[in-house]
C-alpha positions in Angstrom: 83.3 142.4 77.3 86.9 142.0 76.1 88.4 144.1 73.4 88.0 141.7 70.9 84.5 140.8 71.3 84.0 144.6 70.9 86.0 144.7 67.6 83.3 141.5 66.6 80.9 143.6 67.7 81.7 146.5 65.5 82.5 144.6 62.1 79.4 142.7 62.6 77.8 145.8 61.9 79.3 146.9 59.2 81.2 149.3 61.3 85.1 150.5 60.6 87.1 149.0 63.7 89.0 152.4 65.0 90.4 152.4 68.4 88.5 155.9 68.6 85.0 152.9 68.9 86.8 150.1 70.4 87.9 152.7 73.7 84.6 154.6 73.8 83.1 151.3 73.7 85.0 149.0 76.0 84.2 151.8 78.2 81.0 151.7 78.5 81.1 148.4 79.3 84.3 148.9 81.7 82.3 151.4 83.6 78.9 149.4 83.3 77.1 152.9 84.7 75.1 154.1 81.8 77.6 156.5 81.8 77.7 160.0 80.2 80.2 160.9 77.3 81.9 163.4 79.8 82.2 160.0 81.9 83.9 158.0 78.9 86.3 160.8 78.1 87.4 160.7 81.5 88.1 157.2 81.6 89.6 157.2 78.2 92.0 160.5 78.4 94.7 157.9 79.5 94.4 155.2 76.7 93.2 158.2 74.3 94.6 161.4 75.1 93.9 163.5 72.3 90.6 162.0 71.1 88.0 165.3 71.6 84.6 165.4 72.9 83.1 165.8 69.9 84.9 162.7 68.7 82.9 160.9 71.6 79.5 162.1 71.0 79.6 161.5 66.4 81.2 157.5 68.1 78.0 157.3 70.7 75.7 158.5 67.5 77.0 156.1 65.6 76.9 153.2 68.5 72.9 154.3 68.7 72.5 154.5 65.2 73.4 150.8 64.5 71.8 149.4 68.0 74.9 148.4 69.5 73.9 150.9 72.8 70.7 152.8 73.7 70.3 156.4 74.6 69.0 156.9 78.7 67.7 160.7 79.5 67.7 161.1 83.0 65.4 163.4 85.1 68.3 165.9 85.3 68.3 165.7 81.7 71.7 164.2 81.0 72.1 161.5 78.0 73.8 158.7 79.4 74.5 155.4 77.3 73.5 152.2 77.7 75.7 149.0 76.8 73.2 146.3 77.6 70.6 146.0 74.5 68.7 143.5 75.9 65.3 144.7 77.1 65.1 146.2 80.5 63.9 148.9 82.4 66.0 151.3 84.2 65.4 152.4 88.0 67.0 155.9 88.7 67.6 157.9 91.9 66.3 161.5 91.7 68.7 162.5 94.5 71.9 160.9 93.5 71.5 160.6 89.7 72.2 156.9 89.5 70.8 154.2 87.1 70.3 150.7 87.9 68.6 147.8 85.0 65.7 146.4 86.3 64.7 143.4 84.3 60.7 142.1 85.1 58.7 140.1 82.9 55.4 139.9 85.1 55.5 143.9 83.9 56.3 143.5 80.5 53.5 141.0 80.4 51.2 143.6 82.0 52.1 146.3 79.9 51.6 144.4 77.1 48.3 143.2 77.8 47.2 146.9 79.0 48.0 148.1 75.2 46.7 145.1 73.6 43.3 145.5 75.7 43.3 149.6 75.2 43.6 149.5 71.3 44.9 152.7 71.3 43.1 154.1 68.2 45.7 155.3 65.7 48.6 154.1 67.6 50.6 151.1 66.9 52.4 149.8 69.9 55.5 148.3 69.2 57.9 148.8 72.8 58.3 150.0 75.9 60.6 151.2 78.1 60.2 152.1 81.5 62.0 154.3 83.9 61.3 154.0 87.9 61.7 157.4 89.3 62.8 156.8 93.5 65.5 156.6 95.3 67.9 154.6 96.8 68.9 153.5 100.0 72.6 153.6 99.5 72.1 157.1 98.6 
C-alpha cells in the first residue's frame, strides 16, 4: 500500500494524518509480518528517529481502535499487528514464532454451521478467528 492510500486510509476514519501513523503504518504493510511494535520501530528509526516506543504502541491503539489493523497474540505471548482486515485465520509456528494468513471458507462454513447447530445457550455468536498452532517446514 503506498503512502497515500495510507493517508486515505486514515482521514477516512476520521483520523489526524501525522507522519507519526502514516510510518508506523506503511510499515506494517512494508513488512507484511504481523510484526511487533519493537519490529516497526526498528524499521522506522531511519525515516523516524526520535519517535518513542510509547509513541508506537498509543498509534497501534489507535490503528485497533478504529479497525484499520487487528491485534495477533502469539503462543509466546507477543502482540503482533495485523494490516490485512479482511477475514482470515492465522497459522503460526511454535518453534520459530512466525505467522502466516490462512484464508478457507470450507472452515468458516463449518464453523459456522457448528455454532448455528450448538445454540450455545446465552451466547451470541458473532466471529471467529482461528489460529493453527504447528510448525513449518522452512523452519
Amino acid at each position: 500500500m503506498n503512502i497515500e492510500n495510507i493517508r486515505e486510509k486514515l482521514a477516512k476514519k476520521g483520523l489526524k494524518v501525522t507522519p507519526q501513523r502514516v510510518a508506523i503504518l506503511e510499515a506494517i504493510y512494508s513488512l507484511n509480518n504481523h510484526p511487533t511494535a519493537e519490529n516497526i520501530a526498528e524499521y522506522i528509526k531511519g525515516s523516524q528517529p526520535n519517535i518513542a516506543i510509547g509513541t508506537i504502541y498509543k498509534v497501534l491503539d489507535v490503528l485497533v481502535e478504529n479497525k484499520i489493523i487487528k491485534k495477533v497474540t502469539t503462543e509466546a505471548d507477543k502482540m503482533r499487528y495485523d494490516g490485512v482486515t479482511e477475514h482470515h485465520h492465522h497459522l503460526y509456528c511454535v518453534e520459530c514464532d512466525l505467522i502466516e494468513d490462512y484464508v478457507d471458507e470450507e472452515l468458516n462454513q463449518i464453523l459456522k454451521d457448528h455454532f448455528k447447530k450448538k445454540n450455545i445457550k446465552g451466547f451470541h455468536f458473532k466471529d471467529f478467528v482461528v489460529q493453527i498452532n504447528g510448525t513449518f517446514d522452512k523452519c
